[in-house]
C-alpha positions in Angstrom: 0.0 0.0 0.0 1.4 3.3 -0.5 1.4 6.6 1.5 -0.9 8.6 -0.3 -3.9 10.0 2.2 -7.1 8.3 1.9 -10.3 10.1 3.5 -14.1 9.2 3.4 -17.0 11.9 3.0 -20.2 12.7 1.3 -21.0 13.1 -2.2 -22.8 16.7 -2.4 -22.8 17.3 -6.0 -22.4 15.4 -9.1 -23.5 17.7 -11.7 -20.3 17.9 -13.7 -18.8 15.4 -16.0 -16.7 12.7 -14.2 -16.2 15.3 -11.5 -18.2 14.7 -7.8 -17.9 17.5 -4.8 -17.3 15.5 -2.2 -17.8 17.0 1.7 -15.2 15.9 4.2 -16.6 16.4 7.8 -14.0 16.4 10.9 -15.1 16.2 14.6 -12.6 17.4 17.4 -12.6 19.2 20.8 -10.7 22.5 21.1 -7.5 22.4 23.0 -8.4 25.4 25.1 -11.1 25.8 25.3 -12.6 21.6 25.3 -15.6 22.4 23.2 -16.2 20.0 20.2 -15.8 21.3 16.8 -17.5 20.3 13.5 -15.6 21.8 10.8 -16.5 20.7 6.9 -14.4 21.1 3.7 -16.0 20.8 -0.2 -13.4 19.3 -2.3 -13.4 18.6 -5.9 -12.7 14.8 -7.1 -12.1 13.1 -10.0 -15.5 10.0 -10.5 -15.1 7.1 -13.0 -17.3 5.2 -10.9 -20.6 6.8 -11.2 -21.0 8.3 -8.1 -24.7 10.0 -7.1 -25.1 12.3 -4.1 -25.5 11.1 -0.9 -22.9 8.2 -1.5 -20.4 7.8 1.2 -16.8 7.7 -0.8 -13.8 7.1 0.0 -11.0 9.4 -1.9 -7.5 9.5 -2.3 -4.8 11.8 -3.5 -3.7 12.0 -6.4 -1.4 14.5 -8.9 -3.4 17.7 -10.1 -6.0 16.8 -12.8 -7.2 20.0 -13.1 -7.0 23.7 -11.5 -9.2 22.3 -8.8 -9.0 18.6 -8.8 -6.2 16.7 -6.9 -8.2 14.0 -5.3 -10.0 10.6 -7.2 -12.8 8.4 -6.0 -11.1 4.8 -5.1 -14.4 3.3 -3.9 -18.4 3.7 -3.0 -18.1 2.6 1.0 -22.3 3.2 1.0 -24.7 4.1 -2.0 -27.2 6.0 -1.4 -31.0 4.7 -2.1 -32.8 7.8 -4.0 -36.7 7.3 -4.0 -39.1 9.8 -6.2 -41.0 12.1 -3.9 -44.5 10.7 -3.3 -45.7 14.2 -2.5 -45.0 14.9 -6.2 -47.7 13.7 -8.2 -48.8 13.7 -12.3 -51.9 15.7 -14.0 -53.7 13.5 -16.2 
C-alpha cells in the first residue's frame, strides 16, 4: 500500500462530467477551550465510478487533474437509495 492520504465523505454534487464534490466532515474538541468542533471542507474529485449524491466515498490523492482537482474516487463505502417524492404527483 502506498502513502498517499485516503479520506471518506459525502458526495454533495455530481453535476459535472466525471467530476463529484465531495464534503469531508471532521469532529474534534478545542484544545483550550474543550468544546467540540465540527468543521467541513468541499473538495473537488475526479469520478469514473458513477457516483450520485448522498454516497459515502472514499478518496484519495492524487497528482493535479485540473486547476481544482487533486483528489479521485477509489471506492463507494455506502450508496445512497434515492426514492421519487411521493408528495409529487402527475396531471392527467
Amino acid at each position: 500500500m502506498n502513502d498517499r492520504r485516503r479520506i471518506t465523505g459525502v458526495v454533495t454534487s455530481n453535476k459535472m462530467t466525471k467530476t463529484v464534490v465531495v464534503e469531508i466532515g471532521r469532529t474534534f474538541r478545542h484544545p483550550l477551550y474543550r468544546k467540540v468542533v465540527h468543521l467541513s471542507k468541499r473538495v473537488k474529485a475526479h469520478d469514473e465510478l458513477g457516483c450520485q449524491i448522498g454516497d459515502q466515498v472514499q478518496i484519495v490523492e492524487s497528482r493535479p487533474i485540473s486547476r481544482d482537482k487533486r483528489w479521485v474516487v477509489e471506492s463507494i463505502i455506502k450508496r445512497e437509495i434515492r426514492t421519487a417524492d411521493s408528495a409529487v404527483e402527475t396531471q392527467p
